[in-house]
C-alpha positions in Angstrom: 24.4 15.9 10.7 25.9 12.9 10.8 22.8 10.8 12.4 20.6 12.4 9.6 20.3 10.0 6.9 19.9 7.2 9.5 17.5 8.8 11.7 15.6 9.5 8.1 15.8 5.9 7.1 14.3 4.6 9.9 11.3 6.9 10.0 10.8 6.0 6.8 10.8 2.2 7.6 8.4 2.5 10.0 6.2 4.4 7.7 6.3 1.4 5.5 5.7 -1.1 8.1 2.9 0.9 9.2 1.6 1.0 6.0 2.1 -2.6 5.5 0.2 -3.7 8.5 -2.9 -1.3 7.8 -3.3 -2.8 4.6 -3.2 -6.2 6.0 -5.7 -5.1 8.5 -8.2 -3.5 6.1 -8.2 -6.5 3.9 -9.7 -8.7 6.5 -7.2 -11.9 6.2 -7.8 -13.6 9.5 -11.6 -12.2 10.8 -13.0 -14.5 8.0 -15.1 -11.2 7.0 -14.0 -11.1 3.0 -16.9 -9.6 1.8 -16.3 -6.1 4.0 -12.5 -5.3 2.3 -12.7 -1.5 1.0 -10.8 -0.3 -1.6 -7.1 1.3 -0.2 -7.6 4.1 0.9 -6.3 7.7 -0.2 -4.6 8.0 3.3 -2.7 4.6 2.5 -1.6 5.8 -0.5 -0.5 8.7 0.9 1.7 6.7 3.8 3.0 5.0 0.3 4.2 8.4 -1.1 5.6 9.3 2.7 7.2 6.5 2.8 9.2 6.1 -0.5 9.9 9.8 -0.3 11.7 8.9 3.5 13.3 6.2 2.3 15.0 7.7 -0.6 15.7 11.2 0.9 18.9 9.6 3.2 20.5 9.1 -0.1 20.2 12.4 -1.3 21.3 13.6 2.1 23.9 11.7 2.4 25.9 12.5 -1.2 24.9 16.4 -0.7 26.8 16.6 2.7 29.2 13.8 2.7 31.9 16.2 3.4 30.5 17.6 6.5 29.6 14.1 8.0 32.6 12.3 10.1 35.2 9.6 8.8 33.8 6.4 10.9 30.4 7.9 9.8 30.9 7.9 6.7 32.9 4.4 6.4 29.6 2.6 8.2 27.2 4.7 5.3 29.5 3.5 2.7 29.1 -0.2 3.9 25.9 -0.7 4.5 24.7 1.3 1.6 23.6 -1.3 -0.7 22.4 -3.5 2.2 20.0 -0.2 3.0 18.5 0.4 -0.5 18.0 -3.7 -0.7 15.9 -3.3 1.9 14.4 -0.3 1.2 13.2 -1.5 -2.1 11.7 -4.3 -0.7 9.8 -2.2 1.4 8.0 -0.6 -1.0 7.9 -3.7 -3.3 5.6 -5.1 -0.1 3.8 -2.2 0.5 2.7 -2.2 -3.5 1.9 -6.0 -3.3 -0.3 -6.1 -0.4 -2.2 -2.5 -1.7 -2.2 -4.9 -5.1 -3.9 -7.3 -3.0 -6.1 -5.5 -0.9 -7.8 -3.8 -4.3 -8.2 -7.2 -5.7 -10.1 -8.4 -2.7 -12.0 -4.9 -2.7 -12.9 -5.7 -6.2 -14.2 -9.5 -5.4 -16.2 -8.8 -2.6 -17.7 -5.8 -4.5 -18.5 -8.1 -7.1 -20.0 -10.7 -4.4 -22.3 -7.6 -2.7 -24.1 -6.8 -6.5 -24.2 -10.3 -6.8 -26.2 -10.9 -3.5 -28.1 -7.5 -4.5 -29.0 -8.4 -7.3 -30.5 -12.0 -6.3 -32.1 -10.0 -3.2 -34.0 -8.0 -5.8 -37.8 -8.5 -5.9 -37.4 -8.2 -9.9 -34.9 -10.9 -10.3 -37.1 -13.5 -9.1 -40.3 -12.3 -10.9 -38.4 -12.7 -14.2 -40.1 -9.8 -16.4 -39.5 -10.1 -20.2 -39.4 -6.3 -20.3 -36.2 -6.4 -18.3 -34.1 -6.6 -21.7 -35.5 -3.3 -22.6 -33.5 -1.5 -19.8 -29.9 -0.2 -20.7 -26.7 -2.1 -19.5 -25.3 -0.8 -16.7 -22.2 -1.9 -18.1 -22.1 1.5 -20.8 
């Protein structure tokens, strides 16, 4: 009992690491190919949850058995508490940043694909008058 809320903070780290480093992977800094970032997926968001569920739980774990878990235990939980939940919250403050970012680029590359459609379409470059006739795609 005493490892517990440590061994439960550190999976939870590395869930948000992991999560981190998939969403820097799927928005395609580095390969130079922009216009193939997807939206995060549900499975991201998911690791997300995980992860801010395993990094709160050793809190909770820690204050309902404090009186079961050993002296020196319990003195090194008691110092680096607030060092812990610092760097938990930045964990998920990164993880919600770079999702943040990965949707924006999802969004802009989206927007450049319709774009490149639509200039690809044989009925942009005939320029038809009846084209204003046909409803917004917009509504």
């Amino acid at each position: 009992m005493n490892a517990l809320p440590a061994m439960l903070w550190i999976i939870g780290a590395a869930v948000a690491l992991l999560v981190c480093v998939v969403t820097v992977m799927n928005s395609h800094y580095r390969d130079g190919r922009a216009s193939e970032v997807r939206p995060v997926s549900w499975t991201v968001i998911g690791g997300h949850v995980a992860s801010f569920v395993l990094l709160a739980a050793p809190y909770v774990v820690y204050l309902a058995n404090s009186a079961s878990i050993g002296a020196h235990a319990r003195s090194l939980y008691t110092k680096l508490g607030w060092a812990s939940a610092a760097v938990a919250v930045a964990l998920v403050m990164v993880e919600l940043v770079l999702m943040y970012l990965q949707a924006r680029r999802a969004m802009l590359a989206q927007e450049a694909r319709a774009t490149a459609q639509q200039d690809a379409s044989p009925s942009s470059k005939r320029g038809d008058a009846d084209d204003d006739d046909k409803p917004s795609s917009l509504w």
